[in-house]
DRENPA-3360 file (N, C-alpha, C; in nm, 2 decimals, always signed):
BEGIN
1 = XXXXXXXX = +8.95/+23.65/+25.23/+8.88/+23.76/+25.30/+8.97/+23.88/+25.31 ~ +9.11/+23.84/+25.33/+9.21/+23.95/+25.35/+9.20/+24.07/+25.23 ~ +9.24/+23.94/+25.13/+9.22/+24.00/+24.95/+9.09/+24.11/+24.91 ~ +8.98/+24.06/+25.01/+8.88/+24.15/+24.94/+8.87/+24.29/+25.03 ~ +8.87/+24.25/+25.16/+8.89/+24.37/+25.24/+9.01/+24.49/+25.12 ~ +9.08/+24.47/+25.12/+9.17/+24.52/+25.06/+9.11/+24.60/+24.92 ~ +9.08/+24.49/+24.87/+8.99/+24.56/+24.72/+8.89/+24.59/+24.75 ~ +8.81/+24.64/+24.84/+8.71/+24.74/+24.91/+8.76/+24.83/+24.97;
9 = XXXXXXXX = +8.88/+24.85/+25.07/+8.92/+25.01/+25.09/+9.01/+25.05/+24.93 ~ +9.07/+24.97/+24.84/+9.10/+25.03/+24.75/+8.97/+25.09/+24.63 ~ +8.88/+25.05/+24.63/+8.77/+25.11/+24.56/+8.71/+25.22/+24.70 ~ +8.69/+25.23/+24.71/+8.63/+25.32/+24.82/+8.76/+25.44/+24.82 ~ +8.87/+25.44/+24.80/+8.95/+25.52/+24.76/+8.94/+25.59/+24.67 ~ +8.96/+25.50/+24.53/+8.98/+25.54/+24.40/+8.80/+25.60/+24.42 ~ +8.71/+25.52/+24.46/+8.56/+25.65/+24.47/+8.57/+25.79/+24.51 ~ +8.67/+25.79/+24.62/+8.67/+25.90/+24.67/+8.75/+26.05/+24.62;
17 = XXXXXXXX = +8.84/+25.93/+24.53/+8.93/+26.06/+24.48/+8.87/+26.08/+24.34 ~ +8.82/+26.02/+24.31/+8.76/+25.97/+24.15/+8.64/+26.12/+24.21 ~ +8.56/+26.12/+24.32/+8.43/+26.25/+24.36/+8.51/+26.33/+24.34 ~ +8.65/+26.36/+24.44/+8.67/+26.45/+24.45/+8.72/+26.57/+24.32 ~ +8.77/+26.50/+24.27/+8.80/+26.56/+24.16/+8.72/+26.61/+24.00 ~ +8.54/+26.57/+24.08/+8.47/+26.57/+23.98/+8.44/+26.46/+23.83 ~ +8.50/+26.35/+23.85/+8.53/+26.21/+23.74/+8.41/+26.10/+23.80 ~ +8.35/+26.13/+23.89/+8.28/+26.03/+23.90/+8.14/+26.05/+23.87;
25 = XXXXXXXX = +8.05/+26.14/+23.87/+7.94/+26.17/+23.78/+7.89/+26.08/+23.71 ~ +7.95/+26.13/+23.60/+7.96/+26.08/+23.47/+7.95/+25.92/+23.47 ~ +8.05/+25.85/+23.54/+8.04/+25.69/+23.57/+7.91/+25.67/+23.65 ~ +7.91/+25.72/+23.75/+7.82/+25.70/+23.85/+7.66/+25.70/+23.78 ~ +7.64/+25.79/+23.70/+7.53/+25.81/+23.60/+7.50/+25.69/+23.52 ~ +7.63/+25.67/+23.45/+7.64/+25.54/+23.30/+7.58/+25.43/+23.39 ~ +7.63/+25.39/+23.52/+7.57/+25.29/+23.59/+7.45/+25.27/+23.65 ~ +7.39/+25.37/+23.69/+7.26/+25.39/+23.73/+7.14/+25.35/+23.58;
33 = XXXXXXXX = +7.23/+25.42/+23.51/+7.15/+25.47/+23.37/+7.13/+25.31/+23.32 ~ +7.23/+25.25/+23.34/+7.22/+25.08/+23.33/+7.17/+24.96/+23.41 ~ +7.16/+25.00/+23.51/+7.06/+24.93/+23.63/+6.91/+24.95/+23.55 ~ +6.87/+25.10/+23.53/+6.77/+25.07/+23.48/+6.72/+25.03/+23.37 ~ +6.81/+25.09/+23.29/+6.77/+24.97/+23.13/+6.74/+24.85/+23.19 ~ +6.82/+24.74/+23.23/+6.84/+24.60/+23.29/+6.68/+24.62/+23.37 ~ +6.62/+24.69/+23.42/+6.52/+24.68/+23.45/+6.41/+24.66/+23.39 ~ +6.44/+24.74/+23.26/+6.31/+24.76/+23.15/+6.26/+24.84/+23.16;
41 = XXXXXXXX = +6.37/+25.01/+23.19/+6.29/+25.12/+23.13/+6.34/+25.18/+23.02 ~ +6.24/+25.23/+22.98/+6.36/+25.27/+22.79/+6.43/+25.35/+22.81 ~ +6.58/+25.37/+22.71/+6.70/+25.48/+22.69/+6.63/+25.60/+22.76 ~ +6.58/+25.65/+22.72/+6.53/+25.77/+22.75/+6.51/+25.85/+22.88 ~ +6.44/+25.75/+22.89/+6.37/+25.77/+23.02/+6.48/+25.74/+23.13 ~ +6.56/+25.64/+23.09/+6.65/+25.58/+23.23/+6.76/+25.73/+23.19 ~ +6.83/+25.76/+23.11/+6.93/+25.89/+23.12/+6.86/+26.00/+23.18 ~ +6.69/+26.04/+23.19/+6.67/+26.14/+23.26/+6.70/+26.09/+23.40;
49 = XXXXXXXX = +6.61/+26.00/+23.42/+6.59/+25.96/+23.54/+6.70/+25.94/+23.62 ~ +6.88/+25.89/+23.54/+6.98/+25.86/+23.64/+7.08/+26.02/+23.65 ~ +7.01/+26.12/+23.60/+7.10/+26.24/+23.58/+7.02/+26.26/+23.74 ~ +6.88/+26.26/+23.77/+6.83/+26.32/+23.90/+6.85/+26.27/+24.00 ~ +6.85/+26.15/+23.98/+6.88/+26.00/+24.11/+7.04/+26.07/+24.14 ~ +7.16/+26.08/+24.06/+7.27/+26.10/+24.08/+7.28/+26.27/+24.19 ~ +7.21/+26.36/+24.12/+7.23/+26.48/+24.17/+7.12/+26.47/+24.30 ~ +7.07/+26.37/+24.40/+6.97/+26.44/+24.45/+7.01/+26.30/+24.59;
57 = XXXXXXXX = +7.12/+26.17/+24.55/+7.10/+26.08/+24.62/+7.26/+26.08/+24.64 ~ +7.30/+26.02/+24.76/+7.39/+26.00/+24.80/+7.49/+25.85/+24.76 ~ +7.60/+25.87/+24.74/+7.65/+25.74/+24.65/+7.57/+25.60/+24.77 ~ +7.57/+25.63/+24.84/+7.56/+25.47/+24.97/+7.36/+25.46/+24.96 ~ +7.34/+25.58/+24.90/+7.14/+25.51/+24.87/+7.12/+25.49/+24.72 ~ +7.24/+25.52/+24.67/+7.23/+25.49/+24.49/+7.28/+25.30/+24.55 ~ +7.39/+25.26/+24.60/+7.42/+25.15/+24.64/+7.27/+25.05/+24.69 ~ +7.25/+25.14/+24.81/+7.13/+25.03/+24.83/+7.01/+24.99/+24.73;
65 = XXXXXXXX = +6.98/+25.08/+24.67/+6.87/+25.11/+24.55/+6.92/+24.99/+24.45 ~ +7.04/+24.99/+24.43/+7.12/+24.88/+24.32/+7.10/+24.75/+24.39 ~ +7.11/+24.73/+24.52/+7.10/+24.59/+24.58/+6.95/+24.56/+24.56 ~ +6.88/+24.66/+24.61/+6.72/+24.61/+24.64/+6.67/+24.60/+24.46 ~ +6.73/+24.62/+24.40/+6.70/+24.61/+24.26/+6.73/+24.43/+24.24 ~ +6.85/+24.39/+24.29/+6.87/+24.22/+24.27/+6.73/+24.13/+24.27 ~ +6.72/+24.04/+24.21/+6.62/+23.98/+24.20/+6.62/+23.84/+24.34 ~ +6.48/+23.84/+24.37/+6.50/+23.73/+24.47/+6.44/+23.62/+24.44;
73 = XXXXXXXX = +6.41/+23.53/+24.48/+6.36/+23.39/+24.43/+6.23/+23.40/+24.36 ~ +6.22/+23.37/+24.25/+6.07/+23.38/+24.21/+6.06/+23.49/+24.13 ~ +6.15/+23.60/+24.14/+6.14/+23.73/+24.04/+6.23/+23.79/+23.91 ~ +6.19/+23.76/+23.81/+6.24/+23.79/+23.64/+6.40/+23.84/+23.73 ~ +6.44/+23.80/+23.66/+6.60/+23.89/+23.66/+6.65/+24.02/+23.61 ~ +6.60/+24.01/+23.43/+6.53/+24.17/+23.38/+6.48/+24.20/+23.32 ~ +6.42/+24.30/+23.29/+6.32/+24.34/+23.20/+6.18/+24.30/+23.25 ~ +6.17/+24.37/+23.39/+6.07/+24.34/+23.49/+5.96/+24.49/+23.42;
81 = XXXXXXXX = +6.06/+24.60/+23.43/+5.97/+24.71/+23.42/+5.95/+24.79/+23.56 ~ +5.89/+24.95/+23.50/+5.87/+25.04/+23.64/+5.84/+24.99/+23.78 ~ +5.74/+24.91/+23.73/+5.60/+24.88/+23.87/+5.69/+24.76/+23.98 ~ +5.76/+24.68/+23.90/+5.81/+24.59/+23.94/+5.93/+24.66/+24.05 ~ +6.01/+24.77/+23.97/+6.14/+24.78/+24.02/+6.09/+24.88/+24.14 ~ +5.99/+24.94/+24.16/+5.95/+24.99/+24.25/+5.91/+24.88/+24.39 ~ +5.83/+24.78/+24.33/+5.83/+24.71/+24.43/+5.94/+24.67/+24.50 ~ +6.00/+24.61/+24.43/+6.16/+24.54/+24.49/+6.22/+24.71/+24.55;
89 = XXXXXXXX = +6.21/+24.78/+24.53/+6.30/+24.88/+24.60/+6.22/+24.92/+24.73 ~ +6.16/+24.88/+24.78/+6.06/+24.92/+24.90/+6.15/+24.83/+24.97 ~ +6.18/+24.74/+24.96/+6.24/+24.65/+25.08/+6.39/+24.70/+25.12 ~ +6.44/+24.82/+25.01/+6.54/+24.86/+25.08/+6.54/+24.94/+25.23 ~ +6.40/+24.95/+25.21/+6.35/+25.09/+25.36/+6.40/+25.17/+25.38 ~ +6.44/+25.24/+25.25/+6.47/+25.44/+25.22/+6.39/+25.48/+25.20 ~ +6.28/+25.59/+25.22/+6.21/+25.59/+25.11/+6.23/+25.76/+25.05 ~ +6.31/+25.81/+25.16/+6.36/+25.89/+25.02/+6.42/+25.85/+24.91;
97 = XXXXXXXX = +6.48/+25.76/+24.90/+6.57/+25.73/+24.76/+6.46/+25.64/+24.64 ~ +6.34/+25.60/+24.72/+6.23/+25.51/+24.67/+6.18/+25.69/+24.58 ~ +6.14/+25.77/+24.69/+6.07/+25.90/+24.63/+6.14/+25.97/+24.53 ~ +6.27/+25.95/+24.53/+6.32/+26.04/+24.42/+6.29/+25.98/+24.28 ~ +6.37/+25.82/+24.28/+6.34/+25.71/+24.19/+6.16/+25.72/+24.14 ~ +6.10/+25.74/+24.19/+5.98/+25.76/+24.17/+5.96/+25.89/+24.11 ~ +5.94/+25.98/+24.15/+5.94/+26.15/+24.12/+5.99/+26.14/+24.01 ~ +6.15/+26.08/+24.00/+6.21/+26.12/+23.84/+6.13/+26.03/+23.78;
105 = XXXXXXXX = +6.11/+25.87/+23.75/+6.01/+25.87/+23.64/+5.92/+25.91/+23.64 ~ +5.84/+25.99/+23.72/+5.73/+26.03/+23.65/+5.75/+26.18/+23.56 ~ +5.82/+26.23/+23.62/+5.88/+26.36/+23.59/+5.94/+26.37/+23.42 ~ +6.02/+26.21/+23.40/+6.09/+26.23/+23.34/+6.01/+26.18/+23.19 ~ +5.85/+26.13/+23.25/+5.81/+26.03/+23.17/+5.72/+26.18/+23.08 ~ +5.68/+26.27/+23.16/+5.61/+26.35/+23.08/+5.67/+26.48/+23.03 ~ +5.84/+26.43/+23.05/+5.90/+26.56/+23.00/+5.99/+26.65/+23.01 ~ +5.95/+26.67/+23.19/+6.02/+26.78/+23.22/+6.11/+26.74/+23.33;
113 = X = +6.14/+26.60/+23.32/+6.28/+26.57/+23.43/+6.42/+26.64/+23.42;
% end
């Protein structure tokens, strides 16, 4: 327990200095951008979609969004697709971070994300 507490304020550090200095973006994006592949949206569409999610969402509702993305008993693990990952993200009870994730794919599906 000790051990992990510890490796959680030391990530929560290295997050913070990693923001501050402008280095985390870029990671923060690749991950997002990878959640949703894993979900079953295509290249494309997931690099628009995690450039807007990143610039518009706070790292702790990019966090929740990643949890409510986990699969629960009974549901594909991945390559569920849009409709699906929206469902499962409802149970996070953001719904801004639901509206953005929404807004960018549609935005991003016809173009102009």
């Amino acid at each position: 327990m000790r051990k992990a507490l510890i490796a959680l304020i030391a990530i929560l550090i290295i997050g913070a200095a990693a923001t501050y200095a402008g280095l985390a973006d870029p990671l923060i994006r690749w991950q997002v951008k990878g959640a949703l592949i894993e979900a079953g949206v295509g290249e494309r569409r997931a690099e628009c979609m995690a450039a807007r999610m990143v610039k518009r969402l706070s790292l702790i509702q990019l966090w929740r969004l990643r949890q409510g993305m986990a699969a629960h008993s009974g549901e594909p693990e991945s390559g569920y697709g849009l409709g699906e990952l929206i469902k499962r993200l409802r149970r996070v009870g953001d719904g801004e971070a639901v509206a953005v994730l929404t807004t960018s794919a549609g935005l991003c599906a016809i173009g102009i994300g």
